[in-house]
Biopython code that builds the backbone (N, CA, C, O; Angstrom):
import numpy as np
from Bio.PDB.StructureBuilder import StructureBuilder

atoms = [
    (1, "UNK", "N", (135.235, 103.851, 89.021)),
    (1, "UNK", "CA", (134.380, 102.673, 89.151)),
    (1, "UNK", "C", (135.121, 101.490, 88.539)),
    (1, "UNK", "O", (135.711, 101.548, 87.460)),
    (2, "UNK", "N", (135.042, 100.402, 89.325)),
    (2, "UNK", "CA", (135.901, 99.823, 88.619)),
    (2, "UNK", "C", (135.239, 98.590, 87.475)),
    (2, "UNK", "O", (134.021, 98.441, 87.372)),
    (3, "UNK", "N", (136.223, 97.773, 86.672)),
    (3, "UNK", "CA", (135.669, 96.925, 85.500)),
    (3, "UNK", "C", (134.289, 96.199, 85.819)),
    (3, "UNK", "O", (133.216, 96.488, 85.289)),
    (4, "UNK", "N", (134.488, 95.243, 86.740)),
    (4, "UNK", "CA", (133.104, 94.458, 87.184)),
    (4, "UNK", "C", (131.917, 95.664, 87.789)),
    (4, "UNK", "O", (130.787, 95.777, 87.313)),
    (5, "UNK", "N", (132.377, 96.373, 88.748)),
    (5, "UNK", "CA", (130.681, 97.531, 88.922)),
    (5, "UNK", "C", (130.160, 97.941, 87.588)),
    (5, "UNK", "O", (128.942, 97.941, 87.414)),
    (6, "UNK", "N", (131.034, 98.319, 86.555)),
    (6, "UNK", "CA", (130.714, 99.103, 85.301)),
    (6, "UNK", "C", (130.153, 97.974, 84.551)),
    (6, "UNK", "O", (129.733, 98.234, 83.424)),
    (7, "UNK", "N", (130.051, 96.471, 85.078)),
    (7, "UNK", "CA", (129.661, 95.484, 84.010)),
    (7, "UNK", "C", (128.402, 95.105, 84.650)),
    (7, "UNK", "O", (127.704, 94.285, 84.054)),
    (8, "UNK", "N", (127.870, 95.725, 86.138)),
    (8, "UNK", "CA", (126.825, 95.039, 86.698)),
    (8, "UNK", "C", (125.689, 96.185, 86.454)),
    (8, "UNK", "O", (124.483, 95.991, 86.610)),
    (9, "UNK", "N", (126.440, 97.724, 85.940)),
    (9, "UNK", "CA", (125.394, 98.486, 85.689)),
    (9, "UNK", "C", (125.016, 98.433, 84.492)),
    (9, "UNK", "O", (123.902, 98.818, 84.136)),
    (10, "UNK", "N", (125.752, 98.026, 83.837)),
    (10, "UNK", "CA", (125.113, 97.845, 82.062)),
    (10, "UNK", "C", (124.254, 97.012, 82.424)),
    (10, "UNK", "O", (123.062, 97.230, 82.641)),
    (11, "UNK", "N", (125.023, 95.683, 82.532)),
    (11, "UNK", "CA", (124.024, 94.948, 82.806)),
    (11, "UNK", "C", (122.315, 94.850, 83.413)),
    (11, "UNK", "O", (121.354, 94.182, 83.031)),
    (12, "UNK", "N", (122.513, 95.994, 84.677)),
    (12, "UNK", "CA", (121.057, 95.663, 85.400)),
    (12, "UNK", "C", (120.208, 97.063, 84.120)),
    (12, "UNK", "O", (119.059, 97.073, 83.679)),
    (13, "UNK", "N", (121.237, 97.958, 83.895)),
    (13, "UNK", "CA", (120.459, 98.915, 82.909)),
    (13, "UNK", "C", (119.855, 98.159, 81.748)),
    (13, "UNK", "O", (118.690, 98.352, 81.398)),
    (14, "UNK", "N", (120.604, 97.356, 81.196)),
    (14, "UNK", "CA", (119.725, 96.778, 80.136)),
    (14, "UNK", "C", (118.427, 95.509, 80.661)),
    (14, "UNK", "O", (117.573, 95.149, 79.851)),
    (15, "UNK", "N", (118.455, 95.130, 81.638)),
    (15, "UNK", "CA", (117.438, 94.548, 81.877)),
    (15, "UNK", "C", (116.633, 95.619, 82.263)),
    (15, "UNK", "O", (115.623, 95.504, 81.569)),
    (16, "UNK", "N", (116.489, 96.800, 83.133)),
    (16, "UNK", "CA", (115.487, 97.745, 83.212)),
    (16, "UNK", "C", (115.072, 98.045, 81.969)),
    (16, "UNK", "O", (113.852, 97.884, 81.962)),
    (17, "UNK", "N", (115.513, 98.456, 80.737)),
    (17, "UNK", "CA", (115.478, 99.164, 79.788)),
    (17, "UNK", "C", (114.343, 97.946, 79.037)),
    (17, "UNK", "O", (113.225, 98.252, 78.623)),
    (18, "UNK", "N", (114.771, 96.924, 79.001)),
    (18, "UNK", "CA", (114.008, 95.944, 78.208)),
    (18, "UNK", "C", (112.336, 95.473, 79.106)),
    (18, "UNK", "O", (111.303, 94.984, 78.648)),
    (19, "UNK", "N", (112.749, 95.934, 80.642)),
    (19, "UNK", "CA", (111.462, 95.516, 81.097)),
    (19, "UNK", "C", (110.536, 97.002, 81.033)),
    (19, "UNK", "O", (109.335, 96.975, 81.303)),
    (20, "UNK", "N", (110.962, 97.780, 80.798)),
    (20, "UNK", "CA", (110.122, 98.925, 80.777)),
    (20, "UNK", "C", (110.110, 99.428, 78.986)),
    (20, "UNK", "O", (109.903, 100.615, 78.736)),
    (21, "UNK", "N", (110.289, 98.673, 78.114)),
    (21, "UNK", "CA", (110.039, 98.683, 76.707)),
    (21, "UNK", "C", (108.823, 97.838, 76.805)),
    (21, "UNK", "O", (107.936, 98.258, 76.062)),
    (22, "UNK", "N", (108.478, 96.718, 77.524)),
    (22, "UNK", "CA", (107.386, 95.432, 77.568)),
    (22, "UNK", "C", (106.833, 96.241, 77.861)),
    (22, "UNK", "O", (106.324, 96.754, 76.864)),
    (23, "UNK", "N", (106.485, 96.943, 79.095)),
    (23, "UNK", "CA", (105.510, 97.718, 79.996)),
    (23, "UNK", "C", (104.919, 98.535, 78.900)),
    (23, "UNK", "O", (103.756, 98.440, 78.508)),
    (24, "UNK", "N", (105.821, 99.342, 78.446)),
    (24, "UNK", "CA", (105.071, 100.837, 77.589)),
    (24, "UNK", "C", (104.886, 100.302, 76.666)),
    (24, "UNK", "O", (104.986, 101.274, 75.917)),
    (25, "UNK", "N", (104.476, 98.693, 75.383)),
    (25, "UNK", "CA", (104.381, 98.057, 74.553)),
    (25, "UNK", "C", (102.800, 97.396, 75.169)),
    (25, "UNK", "O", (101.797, 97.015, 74.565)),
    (26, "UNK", "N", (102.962, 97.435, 75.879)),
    (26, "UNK", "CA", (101.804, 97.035, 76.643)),
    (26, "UNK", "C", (100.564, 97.614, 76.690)),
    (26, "UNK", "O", (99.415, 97.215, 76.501)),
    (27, "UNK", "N", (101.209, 98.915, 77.066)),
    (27, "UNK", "CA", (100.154, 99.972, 77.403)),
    (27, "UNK", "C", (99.940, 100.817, 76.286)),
    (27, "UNK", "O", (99.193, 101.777, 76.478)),
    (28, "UNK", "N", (100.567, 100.627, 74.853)),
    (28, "UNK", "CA", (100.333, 101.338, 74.466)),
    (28, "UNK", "C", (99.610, 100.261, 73.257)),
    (28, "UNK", "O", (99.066, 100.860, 72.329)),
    (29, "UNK", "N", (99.576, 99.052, 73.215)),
    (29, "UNK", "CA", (99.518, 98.326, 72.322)),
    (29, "UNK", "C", (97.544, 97.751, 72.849)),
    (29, "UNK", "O", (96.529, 97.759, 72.153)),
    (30, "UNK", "N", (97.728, 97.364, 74.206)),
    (30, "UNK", "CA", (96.750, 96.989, 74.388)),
    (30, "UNK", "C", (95.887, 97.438, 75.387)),
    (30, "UNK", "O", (94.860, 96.877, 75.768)),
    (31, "UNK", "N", (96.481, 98.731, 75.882)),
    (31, "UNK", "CA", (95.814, 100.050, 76.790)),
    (31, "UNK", "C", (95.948, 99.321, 78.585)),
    (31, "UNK", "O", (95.583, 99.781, 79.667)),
    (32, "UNK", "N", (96.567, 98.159, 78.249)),
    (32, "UNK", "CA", (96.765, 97.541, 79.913)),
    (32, "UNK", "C", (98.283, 98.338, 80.289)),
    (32, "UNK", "O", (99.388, 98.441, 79.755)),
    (33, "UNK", "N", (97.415, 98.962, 81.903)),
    (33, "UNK", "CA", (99.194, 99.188, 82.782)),
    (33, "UNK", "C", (99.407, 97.738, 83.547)),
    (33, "UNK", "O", (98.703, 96.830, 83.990)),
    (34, "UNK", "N", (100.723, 98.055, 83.439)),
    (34, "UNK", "CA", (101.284, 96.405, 84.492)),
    (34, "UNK", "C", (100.519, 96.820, 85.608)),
    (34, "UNK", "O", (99.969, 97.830, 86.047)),
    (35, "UNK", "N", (100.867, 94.627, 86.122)),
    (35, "UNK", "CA", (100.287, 95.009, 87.369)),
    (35, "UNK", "C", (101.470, 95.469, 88.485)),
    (35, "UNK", "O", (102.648, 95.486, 88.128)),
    (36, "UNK", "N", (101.145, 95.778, 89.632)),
    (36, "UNK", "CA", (101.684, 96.294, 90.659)),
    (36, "UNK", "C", (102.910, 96.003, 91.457)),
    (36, "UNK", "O", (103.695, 96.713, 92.085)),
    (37, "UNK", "N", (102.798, 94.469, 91.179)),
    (37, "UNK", "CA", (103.936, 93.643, 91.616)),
    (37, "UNK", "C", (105.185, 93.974, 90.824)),
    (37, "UNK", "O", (106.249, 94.039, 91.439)),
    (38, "UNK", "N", (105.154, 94.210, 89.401)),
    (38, "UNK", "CA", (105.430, 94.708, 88.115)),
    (38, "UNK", "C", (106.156, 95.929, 88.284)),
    (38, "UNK", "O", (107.354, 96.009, 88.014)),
    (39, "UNK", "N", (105.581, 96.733, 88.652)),
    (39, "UNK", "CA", (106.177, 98.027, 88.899)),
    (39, "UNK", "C", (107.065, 98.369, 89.860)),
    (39, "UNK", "O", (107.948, 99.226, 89.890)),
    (40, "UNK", "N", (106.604, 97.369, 90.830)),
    (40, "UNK", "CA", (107.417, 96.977, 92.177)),
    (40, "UNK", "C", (109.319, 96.255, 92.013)),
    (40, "UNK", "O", (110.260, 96.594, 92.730)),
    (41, "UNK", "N", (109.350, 95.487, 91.144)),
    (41, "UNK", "CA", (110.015, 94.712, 90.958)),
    (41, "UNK", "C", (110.941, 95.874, 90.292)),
    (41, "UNK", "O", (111.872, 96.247, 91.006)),
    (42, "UNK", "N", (110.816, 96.471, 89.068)),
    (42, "UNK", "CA", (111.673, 97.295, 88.322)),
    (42, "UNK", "C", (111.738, 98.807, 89.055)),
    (42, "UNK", "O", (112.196, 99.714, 88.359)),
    (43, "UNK", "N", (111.333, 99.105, 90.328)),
    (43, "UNK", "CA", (111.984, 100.133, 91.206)),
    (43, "UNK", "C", (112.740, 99.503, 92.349)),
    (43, "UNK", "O", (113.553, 100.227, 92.923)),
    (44, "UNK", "N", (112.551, 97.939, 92.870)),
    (44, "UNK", "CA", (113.378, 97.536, 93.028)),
    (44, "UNK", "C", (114.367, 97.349, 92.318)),
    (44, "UNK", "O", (115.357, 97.636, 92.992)),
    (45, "UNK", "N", (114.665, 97.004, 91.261)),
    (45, "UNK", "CA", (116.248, 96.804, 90.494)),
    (45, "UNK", "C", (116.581, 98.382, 90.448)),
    (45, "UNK", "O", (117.763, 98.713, 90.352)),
    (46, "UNK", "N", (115.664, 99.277, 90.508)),
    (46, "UNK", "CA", (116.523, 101.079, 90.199)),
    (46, "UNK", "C", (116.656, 101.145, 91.622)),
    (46, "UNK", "O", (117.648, 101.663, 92.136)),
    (47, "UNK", "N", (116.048, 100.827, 92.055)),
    (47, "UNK", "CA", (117.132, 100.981, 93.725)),
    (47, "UNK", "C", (118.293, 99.941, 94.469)),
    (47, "UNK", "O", (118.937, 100.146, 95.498)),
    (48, "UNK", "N", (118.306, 99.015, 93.756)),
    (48, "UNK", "CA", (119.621, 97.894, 93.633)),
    (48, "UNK", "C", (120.485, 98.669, 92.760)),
    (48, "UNK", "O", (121.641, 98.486, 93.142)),
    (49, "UNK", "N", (120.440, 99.677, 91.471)),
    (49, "UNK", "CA", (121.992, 99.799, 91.095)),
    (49, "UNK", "C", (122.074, 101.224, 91.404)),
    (49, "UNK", "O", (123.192, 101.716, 91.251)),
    (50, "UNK", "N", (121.369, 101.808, 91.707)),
    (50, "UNK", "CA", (121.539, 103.446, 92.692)),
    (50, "UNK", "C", (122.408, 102.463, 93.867)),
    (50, "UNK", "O", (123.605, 102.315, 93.621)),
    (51, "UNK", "N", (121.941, 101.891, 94.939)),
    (51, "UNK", "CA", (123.293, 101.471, 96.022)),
    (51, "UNK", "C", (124.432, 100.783, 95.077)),
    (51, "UNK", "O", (125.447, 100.774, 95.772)),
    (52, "UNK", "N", (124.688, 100.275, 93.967)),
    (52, "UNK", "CA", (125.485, 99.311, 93.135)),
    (52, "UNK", "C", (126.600, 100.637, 92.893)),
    (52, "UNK", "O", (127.758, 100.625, 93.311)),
    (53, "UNK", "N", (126.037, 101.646, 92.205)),
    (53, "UNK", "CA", (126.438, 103.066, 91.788)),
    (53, "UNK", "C", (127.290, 103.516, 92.974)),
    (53, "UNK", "O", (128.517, 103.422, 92.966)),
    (54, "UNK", "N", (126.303, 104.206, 94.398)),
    (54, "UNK", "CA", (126.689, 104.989, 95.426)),
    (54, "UNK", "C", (127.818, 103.762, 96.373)),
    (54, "UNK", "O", (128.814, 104.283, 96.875)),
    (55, "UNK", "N", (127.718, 102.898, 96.490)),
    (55, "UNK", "CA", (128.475, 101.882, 96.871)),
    (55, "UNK", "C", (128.505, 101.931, 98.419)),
    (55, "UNK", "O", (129.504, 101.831, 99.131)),
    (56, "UNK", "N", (127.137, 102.114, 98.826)),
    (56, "UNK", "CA", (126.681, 101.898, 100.036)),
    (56, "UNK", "C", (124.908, 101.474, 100.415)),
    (56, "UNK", "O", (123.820, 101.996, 100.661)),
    (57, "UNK", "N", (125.547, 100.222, 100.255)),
    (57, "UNK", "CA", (124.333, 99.286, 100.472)),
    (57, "UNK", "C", (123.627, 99.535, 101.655)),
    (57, "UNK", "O", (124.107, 99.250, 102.752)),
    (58, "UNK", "N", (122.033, 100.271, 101.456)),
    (58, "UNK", "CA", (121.271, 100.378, 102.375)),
    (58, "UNK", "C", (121.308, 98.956, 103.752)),
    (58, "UNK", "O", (121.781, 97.820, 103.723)),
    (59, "UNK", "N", (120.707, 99.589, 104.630)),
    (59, "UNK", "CA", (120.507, 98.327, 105.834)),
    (59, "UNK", "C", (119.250, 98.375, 105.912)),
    (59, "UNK", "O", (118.852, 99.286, 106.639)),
    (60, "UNK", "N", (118.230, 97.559, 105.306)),
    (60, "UNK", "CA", (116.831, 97.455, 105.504)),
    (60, "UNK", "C", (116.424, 97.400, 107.191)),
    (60, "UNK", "O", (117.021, 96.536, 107.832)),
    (61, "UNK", "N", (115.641, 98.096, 107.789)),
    (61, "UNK", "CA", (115.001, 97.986, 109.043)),
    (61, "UNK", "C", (113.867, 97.032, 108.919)),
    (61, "UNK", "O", (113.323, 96.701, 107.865)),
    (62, "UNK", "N", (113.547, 96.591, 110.241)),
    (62, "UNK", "CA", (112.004, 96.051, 110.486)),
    (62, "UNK", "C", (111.082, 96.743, 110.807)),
    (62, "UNK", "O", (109.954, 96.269, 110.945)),
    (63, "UNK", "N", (111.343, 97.958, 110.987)),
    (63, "UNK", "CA", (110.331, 98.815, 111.201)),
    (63, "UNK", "C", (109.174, 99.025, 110.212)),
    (63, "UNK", "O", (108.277, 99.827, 110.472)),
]
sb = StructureBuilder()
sb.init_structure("model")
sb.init_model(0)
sb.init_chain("A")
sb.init_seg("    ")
for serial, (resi, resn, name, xyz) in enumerate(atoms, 1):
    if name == "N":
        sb.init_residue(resn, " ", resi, " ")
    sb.init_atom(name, np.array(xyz, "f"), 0.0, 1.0, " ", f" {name:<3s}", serial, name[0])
structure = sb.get_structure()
């Protein structure tokens, strides 16, 4: 893997890591789960560095 991929997975890992510390701070602090959009967004970024990783960028359909 080379220098820059290995700097875009730290990278997107530590923003997952910090948005899913808020989430479970959340829920455990004030019994609220995120909302949906929320959850949406941070399995989008785990499925942006899974293709970042496999190094074959899905082709979204319109289907």
């Amino acid at each position: 893997m080379s220098q820059t991929k290995k700097e875009q997975v730290v990278s997107h890992l530590r923003y997952l890591r910090q948005e899913l510390r808020e989430m479970h701070l959340g829920i455990q602090d004030d019994g609220l789960f995120p909302e949906p959009g929320e959850l949406r967004g941070v399995l989008a970024q785990m499925e942006a560095l899974l293709e970042l990783i496999e190094g074959n960028p899905k082709i979204k359909s319109d289907s």
